[in-house]
C-alpha positions as protocol buffer text, in pm:
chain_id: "A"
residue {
  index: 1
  type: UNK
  ca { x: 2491 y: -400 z: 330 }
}
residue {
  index: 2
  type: UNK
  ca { x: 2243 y: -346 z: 573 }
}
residue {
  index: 3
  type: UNK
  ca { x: 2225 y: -563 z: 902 }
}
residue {
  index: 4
  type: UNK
  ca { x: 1875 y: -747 z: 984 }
}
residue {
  index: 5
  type: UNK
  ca { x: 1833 y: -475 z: 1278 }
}
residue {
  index: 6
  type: UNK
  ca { x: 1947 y: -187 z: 1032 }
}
residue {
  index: 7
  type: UNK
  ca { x: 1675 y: -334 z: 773 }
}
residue {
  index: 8
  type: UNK
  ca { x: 1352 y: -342 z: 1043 }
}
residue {
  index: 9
  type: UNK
  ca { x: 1425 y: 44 z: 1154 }
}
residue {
  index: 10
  type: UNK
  ca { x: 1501 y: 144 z: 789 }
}
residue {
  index: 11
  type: UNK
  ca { x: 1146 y: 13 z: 717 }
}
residue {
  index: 12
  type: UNK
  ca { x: 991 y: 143 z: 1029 }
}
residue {
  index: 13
  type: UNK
  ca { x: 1134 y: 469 z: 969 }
}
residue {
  index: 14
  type: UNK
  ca { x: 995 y: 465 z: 600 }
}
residue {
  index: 15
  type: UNK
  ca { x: 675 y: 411 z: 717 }
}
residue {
  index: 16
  type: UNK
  ca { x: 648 y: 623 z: 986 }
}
residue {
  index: 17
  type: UNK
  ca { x: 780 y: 924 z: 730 }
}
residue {
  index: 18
  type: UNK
  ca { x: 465 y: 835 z: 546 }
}
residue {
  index: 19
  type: UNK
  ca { x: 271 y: 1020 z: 844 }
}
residue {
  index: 20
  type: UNK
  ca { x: -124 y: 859 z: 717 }
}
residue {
  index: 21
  type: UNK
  ca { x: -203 y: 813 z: 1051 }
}
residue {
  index: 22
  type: UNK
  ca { x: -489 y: 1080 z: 959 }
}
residue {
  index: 23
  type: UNK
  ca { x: -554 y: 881 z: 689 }
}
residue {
  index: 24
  type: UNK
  ca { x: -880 y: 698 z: 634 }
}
residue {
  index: 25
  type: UNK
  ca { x: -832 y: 411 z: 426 }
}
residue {
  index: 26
  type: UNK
  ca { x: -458 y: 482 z: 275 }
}
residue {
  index: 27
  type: UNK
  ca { x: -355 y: 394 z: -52 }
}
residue {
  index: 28
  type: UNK
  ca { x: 10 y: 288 z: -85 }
}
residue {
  index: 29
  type: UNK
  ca { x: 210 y: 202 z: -362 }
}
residue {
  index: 30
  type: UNK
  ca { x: 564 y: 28 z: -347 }
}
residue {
  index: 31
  type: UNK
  ca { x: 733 y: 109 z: -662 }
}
residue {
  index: 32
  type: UNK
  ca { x: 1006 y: -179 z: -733 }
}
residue {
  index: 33
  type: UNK
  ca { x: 901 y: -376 z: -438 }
}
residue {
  index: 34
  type: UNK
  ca { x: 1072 y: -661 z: -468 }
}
residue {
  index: 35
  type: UNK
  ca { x: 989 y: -940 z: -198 }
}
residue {
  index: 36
  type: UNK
  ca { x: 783 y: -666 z: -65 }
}
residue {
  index: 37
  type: UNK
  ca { x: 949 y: -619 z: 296 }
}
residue {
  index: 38
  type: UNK
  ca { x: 821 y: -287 z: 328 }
}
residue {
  index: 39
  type: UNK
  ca { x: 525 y: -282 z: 109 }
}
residue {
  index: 40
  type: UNK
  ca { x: 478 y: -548 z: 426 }
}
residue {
  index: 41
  type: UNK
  ca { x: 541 y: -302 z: 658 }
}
residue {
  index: 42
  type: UNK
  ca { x: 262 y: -17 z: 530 }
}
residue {
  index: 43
  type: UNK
  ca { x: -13 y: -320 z: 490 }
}
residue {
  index: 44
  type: UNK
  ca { x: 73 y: -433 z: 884 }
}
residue {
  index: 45
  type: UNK
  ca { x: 54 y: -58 z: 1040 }
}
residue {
  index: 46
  type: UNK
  ca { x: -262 y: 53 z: 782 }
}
residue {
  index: 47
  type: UNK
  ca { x: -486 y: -233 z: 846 }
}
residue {
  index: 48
  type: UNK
  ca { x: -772 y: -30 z: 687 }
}
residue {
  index: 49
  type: UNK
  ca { x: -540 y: 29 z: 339 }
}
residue {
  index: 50
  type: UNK
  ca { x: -515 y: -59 z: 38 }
}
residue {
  index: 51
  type: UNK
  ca { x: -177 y: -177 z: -7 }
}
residue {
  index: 52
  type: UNK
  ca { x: -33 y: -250 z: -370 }
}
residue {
  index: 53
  type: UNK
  ca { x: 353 y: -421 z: -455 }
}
residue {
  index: 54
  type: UNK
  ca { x: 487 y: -341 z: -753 }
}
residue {
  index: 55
  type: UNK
  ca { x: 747 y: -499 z: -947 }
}
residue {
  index: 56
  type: UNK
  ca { x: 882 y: -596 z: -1300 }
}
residue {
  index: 57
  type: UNK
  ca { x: 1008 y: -945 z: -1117 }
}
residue {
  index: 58
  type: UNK
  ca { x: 800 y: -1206 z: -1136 }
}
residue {
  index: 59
  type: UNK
  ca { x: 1014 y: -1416 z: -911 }
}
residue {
  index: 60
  type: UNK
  ca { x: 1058 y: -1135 z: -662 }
}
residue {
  index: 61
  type: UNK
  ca { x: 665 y: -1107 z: -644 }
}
residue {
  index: 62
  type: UNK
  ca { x: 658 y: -1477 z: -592 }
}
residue {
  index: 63
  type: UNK
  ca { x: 835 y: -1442 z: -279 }
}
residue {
  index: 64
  type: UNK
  ca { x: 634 y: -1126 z: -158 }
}
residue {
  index: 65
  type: UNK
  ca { x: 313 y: -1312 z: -221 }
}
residue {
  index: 66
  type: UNK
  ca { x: 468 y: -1594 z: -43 }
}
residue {
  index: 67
  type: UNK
  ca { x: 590 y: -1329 z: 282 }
}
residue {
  index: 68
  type: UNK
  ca { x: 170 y: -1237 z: 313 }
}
residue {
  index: 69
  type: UNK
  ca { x: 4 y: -1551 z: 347 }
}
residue {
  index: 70
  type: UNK
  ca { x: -344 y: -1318 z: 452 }
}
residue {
  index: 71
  type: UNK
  ca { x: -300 y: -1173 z: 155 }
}
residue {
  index: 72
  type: UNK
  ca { x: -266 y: -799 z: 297 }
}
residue {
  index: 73
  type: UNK
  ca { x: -120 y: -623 z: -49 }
}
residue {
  index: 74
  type: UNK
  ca { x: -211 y: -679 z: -420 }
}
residue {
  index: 75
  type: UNK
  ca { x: 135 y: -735 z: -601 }
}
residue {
  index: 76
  type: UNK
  ca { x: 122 y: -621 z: -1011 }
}
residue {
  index: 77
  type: UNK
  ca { x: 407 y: -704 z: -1246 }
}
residue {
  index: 78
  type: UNK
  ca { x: 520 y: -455 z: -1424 }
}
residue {
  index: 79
  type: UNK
  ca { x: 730 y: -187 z: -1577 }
}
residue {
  index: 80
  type: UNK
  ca { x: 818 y: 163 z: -1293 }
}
residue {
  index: 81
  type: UNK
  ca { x: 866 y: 345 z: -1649 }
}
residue {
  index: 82
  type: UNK
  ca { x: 512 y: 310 z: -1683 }
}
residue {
  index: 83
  type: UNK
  ca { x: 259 y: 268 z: -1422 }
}
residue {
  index: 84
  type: UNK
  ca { x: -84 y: 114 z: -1449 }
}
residue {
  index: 85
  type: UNK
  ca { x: -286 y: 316 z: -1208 }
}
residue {
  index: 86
  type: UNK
  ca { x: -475 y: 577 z: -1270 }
}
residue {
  index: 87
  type: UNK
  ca { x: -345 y: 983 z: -1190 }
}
residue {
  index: 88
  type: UNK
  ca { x: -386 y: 1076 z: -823 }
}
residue {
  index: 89
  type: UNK
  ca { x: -461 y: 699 z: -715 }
}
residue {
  index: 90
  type: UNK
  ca { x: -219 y: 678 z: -413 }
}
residue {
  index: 91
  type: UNK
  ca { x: -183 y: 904 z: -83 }
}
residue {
  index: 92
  type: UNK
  ca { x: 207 y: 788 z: -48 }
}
residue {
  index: 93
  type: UNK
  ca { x: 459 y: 672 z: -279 }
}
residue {
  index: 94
  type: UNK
  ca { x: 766 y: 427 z: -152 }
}
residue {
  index: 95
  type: UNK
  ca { x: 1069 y: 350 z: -351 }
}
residue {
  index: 96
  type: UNK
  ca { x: 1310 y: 174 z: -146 }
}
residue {
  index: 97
  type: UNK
  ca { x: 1692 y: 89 z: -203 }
}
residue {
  index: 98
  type: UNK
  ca { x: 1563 y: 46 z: -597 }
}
residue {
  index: 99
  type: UNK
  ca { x: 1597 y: 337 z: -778 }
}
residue {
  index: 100
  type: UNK
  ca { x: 1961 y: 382 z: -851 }
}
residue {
  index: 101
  type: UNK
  ca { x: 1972 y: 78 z: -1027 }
}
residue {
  index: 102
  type: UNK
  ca { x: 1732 y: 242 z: -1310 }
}
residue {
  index: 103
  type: UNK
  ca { x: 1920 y: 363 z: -1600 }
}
residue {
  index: 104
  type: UNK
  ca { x: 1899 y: 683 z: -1756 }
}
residue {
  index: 105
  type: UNK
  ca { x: 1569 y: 753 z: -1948 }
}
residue {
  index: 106
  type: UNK
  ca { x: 1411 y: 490 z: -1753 }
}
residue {
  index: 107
  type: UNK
  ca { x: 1466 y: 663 z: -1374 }
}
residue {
  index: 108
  type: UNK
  ca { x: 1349 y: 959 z: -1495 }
}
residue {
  index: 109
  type: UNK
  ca { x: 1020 y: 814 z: -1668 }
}
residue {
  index: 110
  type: UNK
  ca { x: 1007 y: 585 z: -1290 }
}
residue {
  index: 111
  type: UNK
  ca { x: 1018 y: 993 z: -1082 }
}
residue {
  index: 112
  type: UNK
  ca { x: 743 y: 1115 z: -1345 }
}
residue {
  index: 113
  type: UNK
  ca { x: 489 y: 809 z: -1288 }
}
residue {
  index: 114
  type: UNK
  ca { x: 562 y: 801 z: -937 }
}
residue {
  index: 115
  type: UNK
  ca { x: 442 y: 1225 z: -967 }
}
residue {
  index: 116
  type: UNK
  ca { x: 118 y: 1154 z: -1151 }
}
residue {
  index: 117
  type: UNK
  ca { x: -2 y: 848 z: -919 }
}
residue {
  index: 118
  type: UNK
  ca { x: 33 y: 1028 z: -595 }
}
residue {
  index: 119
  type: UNK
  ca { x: -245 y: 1264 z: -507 }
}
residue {
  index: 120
  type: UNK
  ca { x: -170 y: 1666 z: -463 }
}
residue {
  index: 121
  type: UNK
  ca { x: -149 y: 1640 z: -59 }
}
residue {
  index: 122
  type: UNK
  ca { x: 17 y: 1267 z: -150 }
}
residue {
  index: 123
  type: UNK
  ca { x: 437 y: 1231 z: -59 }
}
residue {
  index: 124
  type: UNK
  ca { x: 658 y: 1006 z: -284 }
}
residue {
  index: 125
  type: UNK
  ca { x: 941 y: 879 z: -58 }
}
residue {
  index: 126
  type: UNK
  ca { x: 1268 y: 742 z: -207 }
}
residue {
  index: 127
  type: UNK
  ca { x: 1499 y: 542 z: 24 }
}
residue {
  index: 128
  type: UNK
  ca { x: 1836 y: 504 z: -123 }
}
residue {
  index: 129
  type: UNK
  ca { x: 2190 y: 398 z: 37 }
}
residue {
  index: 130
  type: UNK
  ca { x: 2427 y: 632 z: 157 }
}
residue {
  index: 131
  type: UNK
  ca { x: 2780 y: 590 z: 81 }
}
residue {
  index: 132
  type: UNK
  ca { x: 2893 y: 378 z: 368 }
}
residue {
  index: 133
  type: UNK
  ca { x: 3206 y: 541 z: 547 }
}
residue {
  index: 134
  type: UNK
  ca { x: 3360 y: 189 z: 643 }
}
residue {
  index: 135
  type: UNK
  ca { x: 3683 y: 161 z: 367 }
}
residue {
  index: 136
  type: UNK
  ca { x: 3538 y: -265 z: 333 }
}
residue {
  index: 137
  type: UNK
  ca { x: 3198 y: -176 z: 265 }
}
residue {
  index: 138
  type: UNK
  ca { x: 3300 y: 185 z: 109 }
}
residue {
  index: 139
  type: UNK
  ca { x: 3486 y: -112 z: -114 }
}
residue {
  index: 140
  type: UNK
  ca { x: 3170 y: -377 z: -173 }
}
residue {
  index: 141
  type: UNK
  ca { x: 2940 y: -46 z: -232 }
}
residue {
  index: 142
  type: UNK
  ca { x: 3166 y: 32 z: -537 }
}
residue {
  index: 143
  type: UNK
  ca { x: 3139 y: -317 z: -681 }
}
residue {
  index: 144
  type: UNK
  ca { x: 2788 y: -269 z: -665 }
}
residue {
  index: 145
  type: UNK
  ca { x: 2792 y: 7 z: -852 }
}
residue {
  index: 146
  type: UNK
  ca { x: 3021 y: -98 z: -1094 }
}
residue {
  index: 147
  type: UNK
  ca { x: 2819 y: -411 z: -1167 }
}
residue {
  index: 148
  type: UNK
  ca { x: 2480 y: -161 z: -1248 }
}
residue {
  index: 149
  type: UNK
  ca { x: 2680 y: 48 z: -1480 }
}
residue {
  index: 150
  type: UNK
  ca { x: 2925 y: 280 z: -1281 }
}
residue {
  index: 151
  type: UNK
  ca { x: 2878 y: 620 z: -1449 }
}
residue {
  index: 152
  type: UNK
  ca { x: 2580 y: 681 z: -1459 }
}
residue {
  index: 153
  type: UNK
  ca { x: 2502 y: 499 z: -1137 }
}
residue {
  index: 154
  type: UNK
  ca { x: 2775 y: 708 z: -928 }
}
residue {
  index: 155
  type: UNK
  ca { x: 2644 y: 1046 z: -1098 }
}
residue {
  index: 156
  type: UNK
  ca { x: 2280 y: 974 z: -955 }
}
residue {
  index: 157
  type: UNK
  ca { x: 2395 y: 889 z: -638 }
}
residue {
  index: 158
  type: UNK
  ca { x: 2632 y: 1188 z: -559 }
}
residue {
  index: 159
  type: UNK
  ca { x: 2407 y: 1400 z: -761 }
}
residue {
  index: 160
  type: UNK
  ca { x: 2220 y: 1405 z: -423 }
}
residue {
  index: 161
  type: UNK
  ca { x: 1870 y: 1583 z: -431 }
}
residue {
  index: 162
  type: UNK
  ca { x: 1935 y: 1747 z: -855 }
}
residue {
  index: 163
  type: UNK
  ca { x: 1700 y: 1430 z: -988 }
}
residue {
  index: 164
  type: UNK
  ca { x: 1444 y: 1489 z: -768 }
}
residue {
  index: 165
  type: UNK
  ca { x: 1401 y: 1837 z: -805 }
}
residue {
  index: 166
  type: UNK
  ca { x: 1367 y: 1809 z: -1197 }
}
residue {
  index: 167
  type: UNK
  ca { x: 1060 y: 1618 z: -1122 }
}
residue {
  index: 168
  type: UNK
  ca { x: 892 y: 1789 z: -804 }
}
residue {
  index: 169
  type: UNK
  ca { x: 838 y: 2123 z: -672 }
}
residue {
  index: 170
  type: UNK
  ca { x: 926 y: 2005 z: -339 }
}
residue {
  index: 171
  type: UNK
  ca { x: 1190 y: 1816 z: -187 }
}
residue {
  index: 172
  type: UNK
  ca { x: 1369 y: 1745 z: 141 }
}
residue {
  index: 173
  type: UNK
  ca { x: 1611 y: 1522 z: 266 }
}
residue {
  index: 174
  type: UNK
  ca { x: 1631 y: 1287 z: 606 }
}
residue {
  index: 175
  type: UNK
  ca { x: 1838 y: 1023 z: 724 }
}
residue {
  index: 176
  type: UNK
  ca { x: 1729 y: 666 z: 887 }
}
residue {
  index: 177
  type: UNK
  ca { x: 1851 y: 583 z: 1274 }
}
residue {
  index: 178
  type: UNK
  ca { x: 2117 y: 333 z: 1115 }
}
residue {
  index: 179
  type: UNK
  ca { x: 2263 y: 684 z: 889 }
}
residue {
  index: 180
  type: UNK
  ca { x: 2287 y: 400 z: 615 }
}
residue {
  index: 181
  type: UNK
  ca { x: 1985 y: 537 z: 432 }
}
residue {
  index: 182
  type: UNK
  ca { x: 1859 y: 870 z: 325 }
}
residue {
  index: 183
  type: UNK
  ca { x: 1488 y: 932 z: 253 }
}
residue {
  index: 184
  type: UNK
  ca { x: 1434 y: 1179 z: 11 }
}
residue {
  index: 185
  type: UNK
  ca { x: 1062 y: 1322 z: 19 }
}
residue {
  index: 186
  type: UNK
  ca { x: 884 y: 1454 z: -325 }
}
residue {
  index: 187
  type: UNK
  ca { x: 569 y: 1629 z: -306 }
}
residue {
  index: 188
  type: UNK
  ca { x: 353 y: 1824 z: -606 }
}
């Protein structure tokens, strides 16, 4: 849904959100990363990271190990309902485009890891997919709901910012340049 150009200043804007410029050695985790574009991203801007994919796919890692040839991020197969790392490991949390395709039980297990692996001045950032305007892709959006399991996939997206907030303290909204994202940021 999302044009090549769209995709780069989705990713940019994701990682500039972030803000661990200050940072001294970040630690970033990409929850769901899939072929790891933007887990990609963080490991290119922090050079000085620790940058970590992860992913229940072991296809989709395939790809994202293939996509960092210096080997840049560690990539970890697994399960977002249940994280391996330890509480407070990571100064920024990413979930991109990923979330809404949890179900249930498991997205809200996914929000409470994501909570105890960021640190207390940490940020988990969720990047889903606004409802596109166009009546075609308004259209193809809806199929792609309907083929996750409409319901309760259409109640978490127009729920809006009621998910979040029954997992953090804090949260605020944003949009990306394209308007074809929103960036919802979680802190303790």
């Amino acid at each position: 849904m999302h044009a090549r150009n769209d995709e780069t200043d989705t990713r940019e804007f994701l990682v500039d959100a972030a803000n661990l410029d200050d940072k001294v050695k970040p630690r970033i985790l990409d929850v769901c990363c899939g072929t790891g574009s933007v887990i990609l991203s963080f490991a290119r801007r922090y050079l000085d990271g620790c940058a970590v994919g992860y992913d229940f796919s072991d296809g989709m890692l395939r790809k994202a190990q293939e996509k960092d040839p210096d080997k840049k991020v560690f990539f970890v197969e697994g399960d977002a309902a249940e994280l391996p790392f330890s509480d407070s490991s990571f100064d920024v949390v990413v979930c991109s485009h990923a979330l809404y395709e949890l179900k249930g039980q498991a997205r809200k297990d996914a929000l409470f890891e994501m909570k105890r692996v960021v640190k207390s001045d940490g940020v988990v950032l969720i990047m889903e997919h606004e409802v596109p305007d166009h009546p075609f892709l308004k259209f193809l959006f809806n199929v792609r709901i309907i083929m996750i399991g409409f319901a309760e996939t259409k109640d978490f997206v127009k729920a809006n910012l009621e998910p979040f907030k029954r997992v953090f303290p804090k949260v605020s909204q944003s949009h990306s340049i394209s308007v074809k994202s929103r960036l919802v940021s979680c802190r303790k």
